[in-house]
C-alpha angles and dihedrals in degrees: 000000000000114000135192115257094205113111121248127258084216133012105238093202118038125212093280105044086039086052088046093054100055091046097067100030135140095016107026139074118232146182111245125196103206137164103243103108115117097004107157108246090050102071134105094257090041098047089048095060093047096053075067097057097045130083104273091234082064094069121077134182150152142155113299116187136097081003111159109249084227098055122121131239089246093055104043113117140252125235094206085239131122108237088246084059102045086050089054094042094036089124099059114027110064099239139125121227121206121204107191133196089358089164084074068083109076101223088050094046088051094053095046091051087048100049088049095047095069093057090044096100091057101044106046096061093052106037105012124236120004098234131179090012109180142183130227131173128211127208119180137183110226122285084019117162130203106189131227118300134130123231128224095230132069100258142211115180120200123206107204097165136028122350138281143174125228117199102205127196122193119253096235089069099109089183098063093038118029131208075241103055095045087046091047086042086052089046087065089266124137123296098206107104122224107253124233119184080226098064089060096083092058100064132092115214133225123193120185137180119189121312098031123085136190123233096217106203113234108272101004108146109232137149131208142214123183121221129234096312154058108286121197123175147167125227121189125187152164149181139249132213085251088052095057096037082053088054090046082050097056091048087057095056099053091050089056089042089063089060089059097256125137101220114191114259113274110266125267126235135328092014109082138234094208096139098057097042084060101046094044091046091054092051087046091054090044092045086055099046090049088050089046088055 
């Protein structure tokens, strides 16, 4: 990741939360102070000119409230609002807007490079370079829920406006997500987990107001609901070299599933995947060569 050099007008993580976060990292959720609230381009007016400026695959939303943690992407409803409309209306119509990739917009991409800058030091020796690292914004109606699902990419979620709970589960918990289901996510399948009352008790929640964040570990399932007001926040990830041999992984294994095999789990961090990265990424690129014959 290439980062500006230029120093910043305001820190966005103190000593404490900066040495938290090292701490935890790369395995572990934790509660972040950081000095994001009320920073200009995040708020409402400012988010709702830049879903204008944005490519229109990049906006996502649907109706929020009273969702079951359990419901699937493909189910989730629509509100009968444009997304401009449901940004102008967020306080009233029960819905959650997604602004993807915003840093395609230069003042967004130059905030996120800042903010993780200044992490940086204590990422790359852990994890090595910080690749593919991406911004989304959030912006939620009150009592919004996003159900249970788990993301690709190491995590830190921002909350610049109003309040919300995550409910996280580690990573580790093969019951709530399966080798299957990873293997089938990987295979360009849904991300929203089936929901079971048992797996409550499992999880560990969060709540933040502005000016505290969460570092969502990569691959840690968690659900969120928002409180009694408008929520708007920022997440910022990225991806490590692990992270990507692990996918490959994943792909391996399924291949290996459809012969009828039964292949161990790919291994969890720090120990690698690196062989079959390498073998699943040979039969992808023979795979493409053939299609393209």
């Amino acid at each position: 990741m290439t980062v500006p050099t230029e120093a910043m007008a305001l820190r966005v993580f103190g000593e404490e939360a900066a040495a938290t976060f090292g701490e935890v990292y790369p395995d572990r959720p934790a509660k972040l102070a950081h000095a994001l609230a009320g920073h200009p381009l995040l708020e409402i007016d400012a988010l709702a000119r830049l879903a204008e400026r944005i490519r229109p695959r990049d906006l996502e939303h649907n109706a929020a409230t009273d969702l079951p943690l359990g419901i699937s992407y493909a189910d989730t409803p629509s509100n009968g609002l444009s997304v401009h409309d449901t940004i102008a209306r967020i306080d009233e119509c029960g819905s959650w807007v997604l602004l993807k990739q915003v840093q395609q917009d230069p003042l967004y991409r130059d905030l996120m490079h800042d903010v993780l800058g200044e992490l940086e030091p204590r990422i790359e020796p852990v994890t090595g370079e910080m690749l593919k690292p991406v911004a989304f914004v959030f912006i939620s109606s009150p009592d919004a829920v996003t159900p249970l699902h788990f993301d690709p990419e190491y995590n830190i979620l921002f909350q610049v406006r109003g309040t919300k709970t995550m409910t996280l589960f580690p990573a580790s918990d093969g019951e709530i997500v399966t080798q299957h289901f990873r293997e089938t996510y990987y295979g360009g399948g849904p991300r929203n987990l089936p929901w079971r009352e048992d797996f409550a008790e499992r999880g560990t929640a969060i709540h933040i107001g502005p000016g505290e964040g969460i570092y969502v570990p990569i691959l840690a399932p968690h659900w969120v609901k928002t409180h009694g007001a408008v929520s708007v926040s920022l997440s910022l990830t990225w991806r490590s070299l692990w992270s990507f041999h692990q996918e490959d992984a994943h792909r391996f294994n399924s291949r290996l599933r459809r012969l009828g095999l039964n292949p161990a789990p790919p291994r969890p961090f720090p120990r690698g995947n690196l062989a079959k990265s390498v073998i699943q990424r040979a039969l992808a690129k023979v795979e493409r060569r053939l299609g393209a014959g």
